[in-house]
Predicted model as a PDB file, atoms N, CA, C, CB and O in Angstrom, pLDDT in the B-factor column:
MODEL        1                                                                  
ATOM      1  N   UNK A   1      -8.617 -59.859  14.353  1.00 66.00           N  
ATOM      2  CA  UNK A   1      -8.174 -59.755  12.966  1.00 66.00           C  
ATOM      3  C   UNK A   1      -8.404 -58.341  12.435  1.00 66.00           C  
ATOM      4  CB  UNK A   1      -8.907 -60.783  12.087  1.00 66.00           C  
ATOM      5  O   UNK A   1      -7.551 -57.729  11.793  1.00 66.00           O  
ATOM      6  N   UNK A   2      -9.702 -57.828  12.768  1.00 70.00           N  
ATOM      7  CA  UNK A   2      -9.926 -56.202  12.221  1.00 70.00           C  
ATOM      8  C   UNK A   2      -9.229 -55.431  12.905  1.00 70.00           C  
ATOM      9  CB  UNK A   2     -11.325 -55.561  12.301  1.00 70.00           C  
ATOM     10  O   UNK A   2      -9.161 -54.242  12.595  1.00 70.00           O  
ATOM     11  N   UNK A   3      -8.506 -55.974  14.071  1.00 75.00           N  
ATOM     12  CA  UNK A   3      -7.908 -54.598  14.561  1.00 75.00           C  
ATOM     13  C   UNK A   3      -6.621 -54.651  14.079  1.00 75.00           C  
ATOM     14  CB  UNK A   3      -7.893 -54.323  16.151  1.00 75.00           C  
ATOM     15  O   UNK A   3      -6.018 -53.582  13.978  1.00 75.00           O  
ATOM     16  N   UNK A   4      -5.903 -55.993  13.661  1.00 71.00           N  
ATOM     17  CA  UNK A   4      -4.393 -56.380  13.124  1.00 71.00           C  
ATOM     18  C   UNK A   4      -4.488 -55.675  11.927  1.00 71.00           C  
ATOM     19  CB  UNK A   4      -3.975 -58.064  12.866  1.00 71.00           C  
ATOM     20  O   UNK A   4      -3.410 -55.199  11.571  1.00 71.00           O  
ATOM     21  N   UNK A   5      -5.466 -55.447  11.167  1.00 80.00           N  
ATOM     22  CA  UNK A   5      -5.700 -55.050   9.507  1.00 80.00           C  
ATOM     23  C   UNK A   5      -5.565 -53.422   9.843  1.00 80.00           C  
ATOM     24  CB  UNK A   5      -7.558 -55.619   8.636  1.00 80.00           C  
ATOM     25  O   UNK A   5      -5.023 -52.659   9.043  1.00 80.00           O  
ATOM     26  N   UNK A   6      -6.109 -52.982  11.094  1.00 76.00           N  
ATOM     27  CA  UNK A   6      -6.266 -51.689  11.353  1.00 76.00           C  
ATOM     28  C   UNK A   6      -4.980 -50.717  11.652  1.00 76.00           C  
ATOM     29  CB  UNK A   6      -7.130 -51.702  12.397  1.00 76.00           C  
ATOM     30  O   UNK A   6      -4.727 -49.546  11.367  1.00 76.00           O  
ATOM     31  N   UNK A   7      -4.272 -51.770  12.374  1.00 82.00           N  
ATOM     32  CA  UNK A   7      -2.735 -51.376  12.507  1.00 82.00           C  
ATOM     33  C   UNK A   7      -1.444 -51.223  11.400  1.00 82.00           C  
ATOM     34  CB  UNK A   7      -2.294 -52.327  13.340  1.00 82.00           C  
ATOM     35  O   UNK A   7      -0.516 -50.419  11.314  1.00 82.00           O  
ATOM     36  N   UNK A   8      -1.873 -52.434  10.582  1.00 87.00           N  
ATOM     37  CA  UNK A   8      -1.104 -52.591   9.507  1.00 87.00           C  
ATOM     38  C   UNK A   8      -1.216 -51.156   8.487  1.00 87.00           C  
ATOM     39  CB  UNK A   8      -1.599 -53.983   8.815  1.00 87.00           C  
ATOM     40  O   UNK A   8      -0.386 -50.367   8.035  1.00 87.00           O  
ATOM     41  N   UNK A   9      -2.919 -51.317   8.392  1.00 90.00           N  
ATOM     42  CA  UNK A   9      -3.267 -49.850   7.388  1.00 90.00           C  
ATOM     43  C   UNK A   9      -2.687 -49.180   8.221  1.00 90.00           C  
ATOM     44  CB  UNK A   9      -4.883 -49.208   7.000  1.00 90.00           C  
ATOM     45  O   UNK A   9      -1.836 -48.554   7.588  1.00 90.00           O  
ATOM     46  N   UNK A  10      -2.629 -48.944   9.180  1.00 91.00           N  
ATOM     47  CA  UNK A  10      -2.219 -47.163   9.580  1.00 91.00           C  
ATOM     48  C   UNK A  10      -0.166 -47.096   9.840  1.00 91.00           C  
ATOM     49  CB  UNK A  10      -3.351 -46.605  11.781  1.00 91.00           C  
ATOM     50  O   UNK A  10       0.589 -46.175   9.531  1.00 91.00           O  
ATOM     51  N   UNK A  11       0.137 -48.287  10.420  1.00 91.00           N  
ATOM     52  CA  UNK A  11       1.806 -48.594   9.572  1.00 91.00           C  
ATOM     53  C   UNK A  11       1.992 -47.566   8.278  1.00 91.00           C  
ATOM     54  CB  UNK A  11       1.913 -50.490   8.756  1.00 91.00           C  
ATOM     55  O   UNK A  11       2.595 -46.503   8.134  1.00 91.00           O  
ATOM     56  N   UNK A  12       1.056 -48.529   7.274  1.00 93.00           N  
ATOM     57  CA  UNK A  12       1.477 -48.067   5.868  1.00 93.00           C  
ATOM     58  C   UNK A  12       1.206 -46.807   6.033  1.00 93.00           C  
ATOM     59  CB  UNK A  12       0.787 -48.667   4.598  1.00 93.00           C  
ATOM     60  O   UNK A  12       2.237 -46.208   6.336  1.00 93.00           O  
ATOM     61  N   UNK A  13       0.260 -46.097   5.972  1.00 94.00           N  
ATOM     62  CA  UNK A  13      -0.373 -44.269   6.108  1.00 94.00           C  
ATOM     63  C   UNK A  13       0.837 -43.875   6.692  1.00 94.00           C  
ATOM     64  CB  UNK A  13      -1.979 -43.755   7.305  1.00 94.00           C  
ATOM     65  O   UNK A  13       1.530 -43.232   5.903  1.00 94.00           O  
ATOM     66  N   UNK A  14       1.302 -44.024   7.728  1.00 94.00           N  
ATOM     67  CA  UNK A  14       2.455 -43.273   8.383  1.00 94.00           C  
ATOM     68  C   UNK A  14       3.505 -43.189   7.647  1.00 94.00           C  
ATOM     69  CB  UNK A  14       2.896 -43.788   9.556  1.00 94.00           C  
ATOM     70  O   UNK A  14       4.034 -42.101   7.420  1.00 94.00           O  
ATOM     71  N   UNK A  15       4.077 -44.629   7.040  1.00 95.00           N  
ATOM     72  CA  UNK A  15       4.935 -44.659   6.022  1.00 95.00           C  
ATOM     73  C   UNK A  15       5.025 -43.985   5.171  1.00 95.00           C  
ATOM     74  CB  UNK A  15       4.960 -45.412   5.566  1.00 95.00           C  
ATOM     75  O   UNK A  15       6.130 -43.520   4.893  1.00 95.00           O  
ATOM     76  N   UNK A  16       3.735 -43.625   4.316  1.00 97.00           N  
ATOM     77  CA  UNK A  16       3.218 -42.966   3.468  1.00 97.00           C  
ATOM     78  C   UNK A  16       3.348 -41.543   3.299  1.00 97.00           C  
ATOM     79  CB  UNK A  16       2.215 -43.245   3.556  1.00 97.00           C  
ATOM     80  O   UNK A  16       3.567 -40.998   2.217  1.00 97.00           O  
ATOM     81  N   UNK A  17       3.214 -40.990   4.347  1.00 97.00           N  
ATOM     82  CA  UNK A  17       3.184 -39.639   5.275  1.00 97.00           C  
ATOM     83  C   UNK A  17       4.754 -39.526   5.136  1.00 97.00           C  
ATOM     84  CB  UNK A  17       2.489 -39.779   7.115  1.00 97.00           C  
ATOM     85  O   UNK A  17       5.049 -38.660   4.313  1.00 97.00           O  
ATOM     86  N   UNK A  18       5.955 -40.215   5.761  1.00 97.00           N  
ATOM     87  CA  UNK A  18       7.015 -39.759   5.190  1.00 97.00           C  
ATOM     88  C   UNK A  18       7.940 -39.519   4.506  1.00 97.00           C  
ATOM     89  CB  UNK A  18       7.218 -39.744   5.333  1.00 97.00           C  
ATOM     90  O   UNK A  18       8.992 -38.880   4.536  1.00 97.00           O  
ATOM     91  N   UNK A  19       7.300 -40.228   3.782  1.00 97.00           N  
ATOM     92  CA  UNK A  19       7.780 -40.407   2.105  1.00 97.00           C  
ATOM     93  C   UNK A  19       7.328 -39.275   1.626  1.00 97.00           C  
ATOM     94  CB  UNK A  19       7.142 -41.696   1.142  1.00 97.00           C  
ATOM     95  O   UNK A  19       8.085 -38.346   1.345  1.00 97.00           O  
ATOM     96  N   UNK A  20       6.043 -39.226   1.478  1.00 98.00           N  
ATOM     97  CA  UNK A  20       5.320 -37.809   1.078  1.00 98.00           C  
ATOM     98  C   UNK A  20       6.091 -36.671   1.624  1.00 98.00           C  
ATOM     99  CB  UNK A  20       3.777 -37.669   1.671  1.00 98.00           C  
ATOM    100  O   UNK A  20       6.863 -36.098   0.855  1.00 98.00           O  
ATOM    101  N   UNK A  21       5.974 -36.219   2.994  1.00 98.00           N  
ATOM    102  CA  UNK A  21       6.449 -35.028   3.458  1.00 98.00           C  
ATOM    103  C   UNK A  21       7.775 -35.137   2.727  1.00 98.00           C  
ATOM    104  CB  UNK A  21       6.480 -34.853   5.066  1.00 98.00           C  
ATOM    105  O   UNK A  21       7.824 -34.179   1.955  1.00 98.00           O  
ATOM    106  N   UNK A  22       9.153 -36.066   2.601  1.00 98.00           N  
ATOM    107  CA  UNK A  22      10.538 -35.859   2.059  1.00 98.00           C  
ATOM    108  C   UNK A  22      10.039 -35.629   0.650  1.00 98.00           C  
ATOM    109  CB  UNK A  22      11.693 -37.161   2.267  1.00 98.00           C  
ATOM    110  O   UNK A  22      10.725 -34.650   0.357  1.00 98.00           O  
ATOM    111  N   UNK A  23       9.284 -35.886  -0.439  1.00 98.00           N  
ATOM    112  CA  UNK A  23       9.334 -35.208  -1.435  1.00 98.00           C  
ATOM    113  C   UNK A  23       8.638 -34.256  -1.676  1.00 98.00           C  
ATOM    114  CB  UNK A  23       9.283 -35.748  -2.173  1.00 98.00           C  
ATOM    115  O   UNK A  23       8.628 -33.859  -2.841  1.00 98.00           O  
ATOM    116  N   UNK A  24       7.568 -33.348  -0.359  1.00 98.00           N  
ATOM    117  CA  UNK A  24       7.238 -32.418  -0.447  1.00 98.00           C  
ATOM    118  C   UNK A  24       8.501 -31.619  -0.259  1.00 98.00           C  
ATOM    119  CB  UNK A  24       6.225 -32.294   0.240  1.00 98.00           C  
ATOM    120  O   UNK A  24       8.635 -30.873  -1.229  1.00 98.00           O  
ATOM    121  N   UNK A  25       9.357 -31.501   0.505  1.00 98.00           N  
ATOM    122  CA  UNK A  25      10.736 -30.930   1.163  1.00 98.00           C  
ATOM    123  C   UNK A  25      11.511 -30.699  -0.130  1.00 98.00           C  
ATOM    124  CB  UNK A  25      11.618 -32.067   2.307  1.00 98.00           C  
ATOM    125  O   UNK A  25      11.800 -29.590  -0.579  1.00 98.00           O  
ATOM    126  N   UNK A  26      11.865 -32.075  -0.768  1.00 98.00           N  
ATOM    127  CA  UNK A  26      12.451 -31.534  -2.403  1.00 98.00           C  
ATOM    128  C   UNK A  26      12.204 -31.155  -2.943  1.00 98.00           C  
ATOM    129  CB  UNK A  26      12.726 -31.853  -3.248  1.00 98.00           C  
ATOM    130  O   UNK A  26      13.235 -30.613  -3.341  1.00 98.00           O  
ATOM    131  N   UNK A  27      11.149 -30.706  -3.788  1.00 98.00           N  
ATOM    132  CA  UNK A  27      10.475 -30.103  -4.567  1.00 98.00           C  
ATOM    133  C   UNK A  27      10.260 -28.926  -3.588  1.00 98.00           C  
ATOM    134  CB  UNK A  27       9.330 -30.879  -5.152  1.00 98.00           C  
ATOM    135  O   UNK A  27       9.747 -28.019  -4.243  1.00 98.00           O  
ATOM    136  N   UNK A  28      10.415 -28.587  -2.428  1.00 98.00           N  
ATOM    137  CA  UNK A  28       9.966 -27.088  -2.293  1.00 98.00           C  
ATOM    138  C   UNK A  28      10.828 -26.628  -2.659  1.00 98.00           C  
ATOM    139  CB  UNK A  28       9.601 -26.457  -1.146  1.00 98.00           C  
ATOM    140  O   UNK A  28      10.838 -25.595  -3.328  1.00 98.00           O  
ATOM    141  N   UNK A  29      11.925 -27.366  -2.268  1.00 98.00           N  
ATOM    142  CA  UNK A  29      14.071 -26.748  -2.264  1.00 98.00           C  
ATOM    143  C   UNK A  29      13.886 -26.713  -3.759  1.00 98.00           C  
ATOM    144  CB  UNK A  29      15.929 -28.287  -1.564  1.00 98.00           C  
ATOM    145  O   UNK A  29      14.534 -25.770  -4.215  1.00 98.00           O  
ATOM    146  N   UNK A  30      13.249 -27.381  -4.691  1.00 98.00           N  
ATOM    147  CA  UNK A  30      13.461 -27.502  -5.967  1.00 98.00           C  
ATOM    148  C   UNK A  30      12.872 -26.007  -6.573  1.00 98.00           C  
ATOM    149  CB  UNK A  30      12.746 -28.891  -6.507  1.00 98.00           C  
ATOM    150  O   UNK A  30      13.530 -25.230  -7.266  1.00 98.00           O  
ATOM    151  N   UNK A  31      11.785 -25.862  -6.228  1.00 98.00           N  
ATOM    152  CA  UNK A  31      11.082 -24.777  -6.379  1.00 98.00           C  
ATOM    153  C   UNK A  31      11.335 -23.663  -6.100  1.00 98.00           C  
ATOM    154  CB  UNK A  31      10.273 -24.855  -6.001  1.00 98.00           C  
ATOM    155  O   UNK A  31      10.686 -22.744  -6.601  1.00 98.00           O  
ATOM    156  N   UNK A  32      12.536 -23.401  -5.061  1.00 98.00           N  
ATOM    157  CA  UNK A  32      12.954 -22.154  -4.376  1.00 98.00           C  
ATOM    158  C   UNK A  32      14.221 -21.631  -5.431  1.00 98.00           C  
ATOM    159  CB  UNK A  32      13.483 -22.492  -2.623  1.00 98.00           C  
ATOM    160  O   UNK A  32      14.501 -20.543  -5.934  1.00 98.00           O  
ATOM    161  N   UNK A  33      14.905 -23.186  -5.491  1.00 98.00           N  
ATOM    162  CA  UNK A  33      16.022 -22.870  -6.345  1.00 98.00           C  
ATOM    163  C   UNK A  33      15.737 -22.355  -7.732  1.00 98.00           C  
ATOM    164  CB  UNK A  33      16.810 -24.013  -6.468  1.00 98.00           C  
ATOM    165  O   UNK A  33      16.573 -21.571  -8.184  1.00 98.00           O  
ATOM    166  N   UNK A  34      14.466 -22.730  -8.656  1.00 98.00           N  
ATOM    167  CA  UNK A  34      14.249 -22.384  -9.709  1.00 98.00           C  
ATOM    168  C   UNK A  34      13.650 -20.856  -9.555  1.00 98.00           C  
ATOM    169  CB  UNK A  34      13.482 -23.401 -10.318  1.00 98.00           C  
ATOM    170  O   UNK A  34      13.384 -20.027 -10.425  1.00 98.00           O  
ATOM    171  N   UNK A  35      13.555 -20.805  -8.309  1.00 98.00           N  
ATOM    172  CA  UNK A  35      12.933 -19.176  -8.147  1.00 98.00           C  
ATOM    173  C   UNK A  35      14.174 -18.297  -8.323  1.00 98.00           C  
ATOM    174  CB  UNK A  35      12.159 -18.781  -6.463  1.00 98.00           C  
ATOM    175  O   UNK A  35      14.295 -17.452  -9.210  1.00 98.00           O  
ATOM    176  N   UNK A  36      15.157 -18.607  -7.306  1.00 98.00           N  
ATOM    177  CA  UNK A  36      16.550 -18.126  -7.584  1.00 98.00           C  
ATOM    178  C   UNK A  36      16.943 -17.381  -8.689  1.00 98.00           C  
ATOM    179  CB  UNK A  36      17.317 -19.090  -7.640  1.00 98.00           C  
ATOM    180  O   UNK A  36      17.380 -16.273  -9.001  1.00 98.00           O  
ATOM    181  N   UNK A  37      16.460 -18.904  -9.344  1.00 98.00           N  
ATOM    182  CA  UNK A  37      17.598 -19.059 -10.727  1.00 98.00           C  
ATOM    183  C   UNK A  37      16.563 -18.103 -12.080  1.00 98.00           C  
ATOM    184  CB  UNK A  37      17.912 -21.394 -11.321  1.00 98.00           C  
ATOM    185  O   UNK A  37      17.013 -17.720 -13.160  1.00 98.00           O  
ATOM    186  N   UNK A  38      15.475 -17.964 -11.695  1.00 98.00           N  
ATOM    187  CA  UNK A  38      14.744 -17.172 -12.958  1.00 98.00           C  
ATOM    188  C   UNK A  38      15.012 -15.738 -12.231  1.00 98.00           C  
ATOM    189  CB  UNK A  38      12.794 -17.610 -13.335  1.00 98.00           C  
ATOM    190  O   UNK A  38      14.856 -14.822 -13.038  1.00 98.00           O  
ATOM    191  N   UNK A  39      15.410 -15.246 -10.786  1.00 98.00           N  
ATOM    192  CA  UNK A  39      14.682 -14.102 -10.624  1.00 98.00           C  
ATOM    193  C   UNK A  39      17.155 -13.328 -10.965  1.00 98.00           C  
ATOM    194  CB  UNK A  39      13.233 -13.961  -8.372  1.00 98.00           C  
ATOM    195  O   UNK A  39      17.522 -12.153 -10.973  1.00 98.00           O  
ATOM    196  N   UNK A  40      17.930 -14.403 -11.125  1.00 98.00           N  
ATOM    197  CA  UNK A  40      18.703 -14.286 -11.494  1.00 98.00           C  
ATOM    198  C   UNK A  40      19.096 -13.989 -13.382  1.00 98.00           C  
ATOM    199  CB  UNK A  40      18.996 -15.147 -10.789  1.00 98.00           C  
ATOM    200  O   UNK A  40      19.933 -13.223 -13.858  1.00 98.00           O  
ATOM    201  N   UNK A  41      18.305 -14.751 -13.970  1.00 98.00           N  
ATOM    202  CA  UNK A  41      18.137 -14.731 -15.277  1.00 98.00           C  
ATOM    203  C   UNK A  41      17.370 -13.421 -15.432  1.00 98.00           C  
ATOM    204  CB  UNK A  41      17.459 -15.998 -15.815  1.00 98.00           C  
ATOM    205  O   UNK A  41      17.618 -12.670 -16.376  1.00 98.00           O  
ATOM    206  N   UNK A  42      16.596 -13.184 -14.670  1.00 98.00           N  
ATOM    207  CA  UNK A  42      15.174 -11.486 -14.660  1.00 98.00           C  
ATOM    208  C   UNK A  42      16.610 -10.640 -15.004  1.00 98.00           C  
ATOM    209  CB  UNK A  42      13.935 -10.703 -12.346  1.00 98.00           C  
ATOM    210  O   UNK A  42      16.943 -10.249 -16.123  1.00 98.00           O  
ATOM    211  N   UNK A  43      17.380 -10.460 -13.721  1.00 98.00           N  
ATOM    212  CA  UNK A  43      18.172  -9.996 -13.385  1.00 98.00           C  
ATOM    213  C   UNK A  43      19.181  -9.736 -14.540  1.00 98.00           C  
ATOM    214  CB  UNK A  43      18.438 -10.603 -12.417  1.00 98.00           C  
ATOM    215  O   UNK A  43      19.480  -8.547 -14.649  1.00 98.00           O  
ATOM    216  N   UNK A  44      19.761 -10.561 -15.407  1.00 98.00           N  
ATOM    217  CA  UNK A  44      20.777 -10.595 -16.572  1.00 98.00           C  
ATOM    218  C   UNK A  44      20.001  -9.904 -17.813  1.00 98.00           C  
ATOM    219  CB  UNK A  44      21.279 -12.250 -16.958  1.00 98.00           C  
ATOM    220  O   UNK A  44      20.596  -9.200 -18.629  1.00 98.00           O  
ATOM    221  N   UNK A  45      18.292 -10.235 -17.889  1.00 98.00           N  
ATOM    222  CA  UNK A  45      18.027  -9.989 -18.943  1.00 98.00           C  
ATOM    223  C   UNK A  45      18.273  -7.973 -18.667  1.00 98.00           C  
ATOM    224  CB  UNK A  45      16.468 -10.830 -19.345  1.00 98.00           C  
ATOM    225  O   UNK A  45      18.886  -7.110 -19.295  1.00 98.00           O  
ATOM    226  N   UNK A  46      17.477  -7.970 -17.497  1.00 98.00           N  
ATOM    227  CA  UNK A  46      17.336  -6.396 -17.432  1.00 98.00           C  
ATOM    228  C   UNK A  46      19.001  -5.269 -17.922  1.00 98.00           C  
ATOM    229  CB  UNK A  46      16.847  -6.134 -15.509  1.00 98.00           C  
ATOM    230  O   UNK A  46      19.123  -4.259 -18.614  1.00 98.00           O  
ATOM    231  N   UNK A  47      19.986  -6.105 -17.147  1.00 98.00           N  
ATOM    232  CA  UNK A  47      21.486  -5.464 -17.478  1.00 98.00           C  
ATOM    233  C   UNK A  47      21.519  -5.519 -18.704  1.00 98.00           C  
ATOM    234  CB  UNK A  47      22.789  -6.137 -16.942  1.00 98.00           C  
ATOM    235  O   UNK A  47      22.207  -4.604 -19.157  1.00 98.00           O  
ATOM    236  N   UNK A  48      20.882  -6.494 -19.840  1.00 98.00           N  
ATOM    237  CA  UNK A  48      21.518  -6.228 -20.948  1.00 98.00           C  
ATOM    238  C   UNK A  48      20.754  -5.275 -21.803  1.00 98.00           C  
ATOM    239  CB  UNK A  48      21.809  -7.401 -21.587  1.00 98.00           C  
ATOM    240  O   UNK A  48      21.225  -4.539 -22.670  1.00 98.00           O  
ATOM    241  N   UNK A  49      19.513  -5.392 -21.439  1.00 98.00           N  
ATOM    242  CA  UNK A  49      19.247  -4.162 -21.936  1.00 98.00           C  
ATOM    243  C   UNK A  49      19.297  -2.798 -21.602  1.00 98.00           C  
ATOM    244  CB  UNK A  49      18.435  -4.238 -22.153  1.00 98.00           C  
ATOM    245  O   UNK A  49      19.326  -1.827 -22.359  1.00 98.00           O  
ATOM    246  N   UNK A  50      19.303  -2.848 -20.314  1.00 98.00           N  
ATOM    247  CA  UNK A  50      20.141  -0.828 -19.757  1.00 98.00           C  
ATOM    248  C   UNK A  50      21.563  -1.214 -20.740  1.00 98.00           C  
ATOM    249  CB  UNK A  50      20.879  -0.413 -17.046  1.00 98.00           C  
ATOM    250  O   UNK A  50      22.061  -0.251 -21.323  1.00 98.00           O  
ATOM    251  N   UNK A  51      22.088  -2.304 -20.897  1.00 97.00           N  
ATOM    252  CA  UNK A  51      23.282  -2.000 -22.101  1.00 97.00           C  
ATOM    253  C   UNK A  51      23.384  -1.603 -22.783  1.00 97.00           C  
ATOM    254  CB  UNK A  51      23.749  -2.444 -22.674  1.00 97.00           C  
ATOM    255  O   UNK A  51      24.175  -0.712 -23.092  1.00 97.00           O  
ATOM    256  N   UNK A  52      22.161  -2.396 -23.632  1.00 97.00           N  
ATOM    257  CA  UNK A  52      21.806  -1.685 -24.967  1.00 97.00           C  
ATOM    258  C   UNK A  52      21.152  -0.720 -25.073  1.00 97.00           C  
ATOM    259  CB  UNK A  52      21.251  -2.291 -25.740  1.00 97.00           C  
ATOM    260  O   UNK A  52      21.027  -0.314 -26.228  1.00 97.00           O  
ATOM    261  N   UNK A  53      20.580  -0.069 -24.170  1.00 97.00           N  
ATOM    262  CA  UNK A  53      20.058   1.066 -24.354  1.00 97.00           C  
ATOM    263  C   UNK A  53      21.002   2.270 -24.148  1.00 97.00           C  
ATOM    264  CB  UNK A  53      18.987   1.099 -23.579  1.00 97.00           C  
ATOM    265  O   UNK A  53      20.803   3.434 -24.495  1.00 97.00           O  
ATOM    266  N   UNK A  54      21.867   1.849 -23.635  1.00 96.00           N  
ATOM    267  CA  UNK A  54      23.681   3.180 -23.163  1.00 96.00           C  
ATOM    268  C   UNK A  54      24.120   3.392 -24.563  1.00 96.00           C  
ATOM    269  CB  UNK A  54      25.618   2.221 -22.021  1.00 96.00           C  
ATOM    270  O   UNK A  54      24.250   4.435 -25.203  1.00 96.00           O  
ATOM    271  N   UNK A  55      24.308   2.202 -24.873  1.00 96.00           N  
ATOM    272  CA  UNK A  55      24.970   1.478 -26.245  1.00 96.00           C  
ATOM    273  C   UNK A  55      24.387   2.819 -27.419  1.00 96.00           C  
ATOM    274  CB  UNK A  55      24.095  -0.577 -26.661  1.00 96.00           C  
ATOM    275  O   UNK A  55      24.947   3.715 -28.050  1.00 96.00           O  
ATOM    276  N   UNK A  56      22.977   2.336 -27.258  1.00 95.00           N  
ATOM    277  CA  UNK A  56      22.437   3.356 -28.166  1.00 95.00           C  
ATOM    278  C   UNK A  56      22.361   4.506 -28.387  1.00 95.00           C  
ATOM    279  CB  UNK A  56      21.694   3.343 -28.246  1.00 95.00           C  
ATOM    280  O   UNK A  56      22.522   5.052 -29.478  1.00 95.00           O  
ATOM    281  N   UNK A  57      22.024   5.152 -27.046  1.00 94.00           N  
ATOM    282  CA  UNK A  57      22.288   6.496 -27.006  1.00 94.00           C  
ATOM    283  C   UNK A  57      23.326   6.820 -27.165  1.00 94.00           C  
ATOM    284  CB  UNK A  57      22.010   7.035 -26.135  1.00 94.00           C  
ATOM    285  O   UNK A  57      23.324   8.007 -27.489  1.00 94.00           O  
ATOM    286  N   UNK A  58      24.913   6.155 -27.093  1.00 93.00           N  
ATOM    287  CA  UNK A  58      25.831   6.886 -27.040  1.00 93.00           C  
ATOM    288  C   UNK A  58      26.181   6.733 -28.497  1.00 93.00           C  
ATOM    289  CB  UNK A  58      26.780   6.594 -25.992  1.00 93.00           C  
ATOM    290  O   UNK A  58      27.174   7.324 -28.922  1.00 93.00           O  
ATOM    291  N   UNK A  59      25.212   5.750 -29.554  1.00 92.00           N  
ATOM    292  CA  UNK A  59      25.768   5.775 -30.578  1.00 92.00           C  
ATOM    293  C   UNK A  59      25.150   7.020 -31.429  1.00 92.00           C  
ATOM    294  CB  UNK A  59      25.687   4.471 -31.113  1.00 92.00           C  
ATOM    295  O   UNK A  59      25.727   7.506 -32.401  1.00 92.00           O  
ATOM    296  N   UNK A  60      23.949   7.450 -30.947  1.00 90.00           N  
ATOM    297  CA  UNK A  60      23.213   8.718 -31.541  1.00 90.00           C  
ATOM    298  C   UNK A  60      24.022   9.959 -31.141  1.00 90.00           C  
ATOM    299  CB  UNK A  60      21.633   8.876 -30.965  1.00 90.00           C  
ATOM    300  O   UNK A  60      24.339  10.829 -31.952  1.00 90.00           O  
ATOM    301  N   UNK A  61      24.320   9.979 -29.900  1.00 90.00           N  
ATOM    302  CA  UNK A  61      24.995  10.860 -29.490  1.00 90.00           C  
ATOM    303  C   UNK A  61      26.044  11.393 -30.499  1.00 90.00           C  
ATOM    304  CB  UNK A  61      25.458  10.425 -28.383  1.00 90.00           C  
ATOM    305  O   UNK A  61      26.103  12.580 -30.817  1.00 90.00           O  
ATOM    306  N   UNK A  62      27.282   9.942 -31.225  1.00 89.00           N  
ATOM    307  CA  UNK A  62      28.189   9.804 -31.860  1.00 89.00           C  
ATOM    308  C   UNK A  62      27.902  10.519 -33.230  1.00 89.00           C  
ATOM    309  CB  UNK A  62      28.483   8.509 -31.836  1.00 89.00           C  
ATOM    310  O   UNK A  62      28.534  11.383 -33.839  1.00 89.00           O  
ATOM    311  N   UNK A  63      26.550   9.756 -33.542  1.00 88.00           N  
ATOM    312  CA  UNK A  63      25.698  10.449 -34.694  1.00 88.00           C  
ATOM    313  C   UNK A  63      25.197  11.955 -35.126  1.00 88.00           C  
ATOM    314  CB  UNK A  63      24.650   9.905 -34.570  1.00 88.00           C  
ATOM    315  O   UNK A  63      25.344  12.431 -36.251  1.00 88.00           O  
ATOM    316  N   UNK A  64      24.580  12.603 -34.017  1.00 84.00           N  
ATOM    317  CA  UNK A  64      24.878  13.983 -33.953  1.00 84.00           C  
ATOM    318  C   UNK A  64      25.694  14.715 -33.916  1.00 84.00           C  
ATOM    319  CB  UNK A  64      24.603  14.347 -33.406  1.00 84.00           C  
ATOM    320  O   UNK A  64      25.609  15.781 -34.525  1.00 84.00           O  
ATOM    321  N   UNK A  65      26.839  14.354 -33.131  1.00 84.00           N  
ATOM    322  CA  UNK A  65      28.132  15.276 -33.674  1.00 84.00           C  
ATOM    323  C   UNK A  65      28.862  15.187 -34.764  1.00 84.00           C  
ATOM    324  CB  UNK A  65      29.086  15.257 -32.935  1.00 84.00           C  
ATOM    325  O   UNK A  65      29.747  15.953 -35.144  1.00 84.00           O  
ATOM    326  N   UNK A  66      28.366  13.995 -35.373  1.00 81.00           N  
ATOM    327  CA  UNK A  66      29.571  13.944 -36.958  1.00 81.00           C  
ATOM    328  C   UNK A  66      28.517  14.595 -37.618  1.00 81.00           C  
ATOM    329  CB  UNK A  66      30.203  12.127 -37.928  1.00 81.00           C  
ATOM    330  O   UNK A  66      28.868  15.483 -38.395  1.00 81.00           O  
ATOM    331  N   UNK A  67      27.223  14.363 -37.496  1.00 82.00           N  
ATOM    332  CA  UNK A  67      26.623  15.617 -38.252  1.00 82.00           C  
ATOM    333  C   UNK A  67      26.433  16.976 -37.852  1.00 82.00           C  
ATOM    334  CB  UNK A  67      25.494  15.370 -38.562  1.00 82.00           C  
ATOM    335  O   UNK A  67      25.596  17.752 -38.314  1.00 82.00           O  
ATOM    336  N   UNK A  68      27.372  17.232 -36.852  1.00 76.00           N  
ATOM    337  CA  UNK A  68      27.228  18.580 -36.518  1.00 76.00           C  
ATOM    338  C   UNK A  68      28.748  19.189 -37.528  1.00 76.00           C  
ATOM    339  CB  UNK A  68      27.237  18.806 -34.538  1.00 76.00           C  
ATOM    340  O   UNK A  68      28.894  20.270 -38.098  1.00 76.00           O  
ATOM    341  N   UNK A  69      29.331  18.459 -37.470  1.00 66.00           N  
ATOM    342  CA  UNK A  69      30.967  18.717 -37.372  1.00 66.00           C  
ATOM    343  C   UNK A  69      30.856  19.283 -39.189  1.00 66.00           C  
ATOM    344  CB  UNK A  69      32.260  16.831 -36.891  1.00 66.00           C  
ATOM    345  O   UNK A  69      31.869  19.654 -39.783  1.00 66.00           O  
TER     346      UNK A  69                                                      
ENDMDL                                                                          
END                                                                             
């Protein structure tokens, strides 16, 4: 009987084990993708501000010559 109980527990553990490992697997994919996706967003924020910073200078730029003129 203790060894039938012994088998059964370790059935389940194994079971257990791959259930576990498949939602360790999703969540890594989950985790990689959100890495992606912020180091993509990093990415958008930085362009818009070298934008706005072109933006600006070229509007000072604009600014100095009508007060030069």
């Amino acid at each position: 009987m203790k060894e039938a109980t012994a088998i059964n527990v370790q059935v389940h553990v194994e079971e257990f084990k791959k259930e576990l490992s498949k939602e360790v697997m999703t969540m890594t994919c989950e985790v990689g993708r959100l890495q992606r996706e912020r180091q993509m967003l990093e990415q958008q924020i930085a362009d818009l501000f070298a934008f706005f910073a072109k933006q600006r200078a070229e509007m000072v730029r604009s600014q100095k010559r009508a007060t030069n003129e």
